[in-house]
C-alpha positions in Angstrom: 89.9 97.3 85.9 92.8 97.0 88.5 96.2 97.0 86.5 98.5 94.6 86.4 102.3 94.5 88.1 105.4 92.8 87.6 107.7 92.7 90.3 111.5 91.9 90.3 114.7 92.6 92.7 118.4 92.4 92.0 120.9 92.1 94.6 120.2 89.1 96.8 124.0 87.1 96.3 126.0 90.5 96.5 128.0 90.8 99.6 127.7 94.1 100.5 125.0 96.7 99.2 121.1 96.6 99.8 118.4 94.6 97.7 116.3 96.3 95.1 112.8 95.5 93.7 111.1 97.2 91.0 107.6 96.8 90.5 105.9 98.2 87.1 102.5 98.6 85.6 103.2 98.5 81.3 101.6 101.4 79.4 99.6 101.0 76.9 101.0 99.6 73.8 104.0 97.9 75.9 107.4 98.5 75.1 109.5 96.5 72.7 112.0 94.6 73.6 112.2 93.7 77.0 113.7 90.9 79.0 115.3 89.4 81.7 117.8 91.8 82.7 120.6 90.0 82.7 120.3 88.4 79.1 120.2 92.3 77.9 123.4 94.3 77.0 124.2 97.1 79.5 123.6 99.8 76.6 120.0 98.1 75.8 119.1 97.7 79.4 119.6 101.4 80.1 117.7 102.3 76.7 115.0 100.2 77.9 115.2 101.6 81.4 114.5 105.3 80.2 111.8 104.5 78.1 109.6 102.2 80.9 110.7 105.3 83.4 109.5 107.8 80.8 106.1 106.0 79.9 105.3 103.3 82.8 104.2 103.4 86.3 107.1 102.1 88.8 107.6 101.9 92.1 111.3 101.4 93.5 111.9 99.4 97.1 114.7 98.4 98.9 116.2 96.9 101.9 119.3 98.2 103.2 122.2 95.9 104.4 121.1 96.4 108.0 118.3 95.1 107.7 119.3 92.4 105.2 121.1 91.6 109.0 118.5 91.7 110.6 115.9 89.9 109.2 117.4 87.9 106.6 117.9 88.2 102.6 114.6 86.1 102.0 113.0 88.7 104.3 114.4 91.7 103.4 113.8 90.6 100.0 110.3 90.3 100.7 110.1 93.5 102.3 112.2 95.3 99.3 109.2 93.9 97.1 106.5 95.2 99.4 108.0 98.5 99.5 108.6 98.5 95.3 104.4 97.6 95.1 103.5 100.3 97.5 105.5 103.1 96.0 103.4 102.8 92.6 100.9 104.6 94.3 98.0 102.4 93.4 96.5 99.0 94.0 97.3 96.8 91.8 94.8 93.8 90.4 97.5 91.1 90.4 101.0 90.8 90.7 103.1 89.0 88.8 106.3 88.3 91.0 109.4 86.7 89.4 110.5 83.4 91.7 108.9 81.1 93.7 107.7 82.9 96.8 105.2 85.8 97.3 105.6 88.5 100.2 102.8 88.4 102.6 100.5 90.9 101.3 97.1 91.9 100.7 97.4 91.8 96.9 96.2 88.9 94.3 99.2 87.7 93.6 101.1 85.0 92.0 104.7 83.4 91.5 106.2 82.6 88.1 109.5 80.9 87.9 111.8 82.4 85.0 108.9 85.4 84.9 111.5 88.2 84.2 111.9 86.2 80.6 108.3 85.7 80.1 106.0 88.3 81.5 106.6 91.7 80.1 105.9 93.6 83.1 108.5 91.2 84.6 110.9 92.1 82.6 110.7 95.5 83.0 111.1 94.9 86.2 114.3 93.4 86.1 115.7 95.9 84.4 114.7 99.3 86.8 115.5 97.0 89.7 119.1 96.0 87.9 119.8 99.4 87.0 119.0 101.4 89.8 120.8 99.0 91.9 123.7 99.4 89.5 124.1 103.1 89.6 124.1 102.6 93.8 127.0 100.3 93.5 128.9 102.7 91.1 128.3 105.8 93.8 129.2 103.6 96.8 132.4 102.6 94.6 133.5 106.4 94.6 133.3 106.2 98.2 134.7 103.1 99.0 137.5 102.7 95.7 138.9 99.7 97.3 136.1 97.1 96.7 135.3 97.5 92.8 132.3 98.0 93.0 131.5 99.7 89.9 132.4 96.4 88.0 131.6 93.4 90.8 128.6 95.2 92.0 129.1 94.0 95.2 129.4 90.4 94.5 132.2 88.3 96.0 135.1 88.6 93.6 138.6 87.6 94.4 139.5 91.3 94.0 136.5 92.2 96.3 137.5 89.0 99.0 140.7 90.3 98.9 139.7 94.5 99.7 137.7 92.8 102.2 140.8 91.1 104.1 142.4 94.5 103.9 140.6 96.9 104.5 138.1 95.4 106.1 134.1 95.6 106.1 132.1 99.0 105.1 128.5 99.7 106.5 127.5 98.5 103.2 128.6 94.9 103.9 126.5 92.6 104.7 127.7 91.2 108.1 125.6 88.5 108.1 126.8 87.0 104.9 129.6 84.0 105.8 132.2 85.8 103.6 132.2 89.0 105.8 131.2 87.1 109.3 133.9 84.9 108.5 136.3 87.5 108.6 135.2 88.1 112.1 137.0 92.1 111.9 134.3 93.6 113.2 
């Protein structure tokens, strides 16, 4: 029998930064615990993260801000996804995407609104995708202090908007996003 996958991304209203899925087959037993990422604590999330590491099969995609650019955050979301499903290193049965769009693929798959709090494999995820997305922000902060990205993870906050009018765009921004385009420094 062909497993099953969940499938997840984080990072699609950030403005700088790429998009990250995470697609996971549960091990046997499943793992206690999860949900959608963002109703979990930071400590649980990464105590949950370590264990589906340490005992799942997961595959890790993204899509950088370039080509977020050029093709679109619905696409390069897409593609993110495609790239998470192929990187387990099997064919899956079915997967299980959170949302209400599938990739074009050749996999049985299938769209569940709100799946990160309901499916399992979901949920787990939403966490790898959340986390490893995380710890790129917090290493992109370190070379680029101005933005905050350790704590706004990208995402348009008034201290981030206000980086952005000073010290203008990185090459992690996303230049298609009105915010940045708007800015029209580049």
């Amino acid at each position: 029998m062909q497993p099953v996958c969940g499938v997840d991304e984080a990072g699609r209203g950030p403005l700088a930064g790429p998009v990250v899925a995470a697609a996971v087959v549960l091990c046997d037993g499943g793992i206690e615990g999860l949900n959608d990422s963002k109703k979990l604590s930071a400590r649980r999330r990464a105590t949950l993260e370590a264990e589906i590491r340490a005992r799942c099969r997961f595959g890790i995609g993204e899509a950088s801000p370039a080509e977020i650019d050029a093709i679109n955050i619905l696409q390069a979301t897409m593609l993110a996804m495609t790239r998470a499903v192929e990187a387990l290193g099997l064919r899956p049965g079915l997967v299980l995407v959170d949302g209400n769009r599938l990739p074009q693929w050749g996999w049985n798959a299938r769209a569940i609104v709100g799946g990160d709090a309901i499916e399992p494999c979901i949920s787990a995820a939403s966490i790898l995708a959340k986390e490893h997305r995380d710890r790129l922000m917090a290493a992109a902060a370190r070379l680029h202090p101005h933005y905050g990205w350790e704590r706004n993870k990208g995402y348009p906050t008034a201290d981030h908007m206000a980086a952005l009018r000073e010290h203008g765009p990185t090459p992690l921004h996303r230049r298609s996003f009105a915010p940045v385009a708007q800015l029209g420094l580049f």
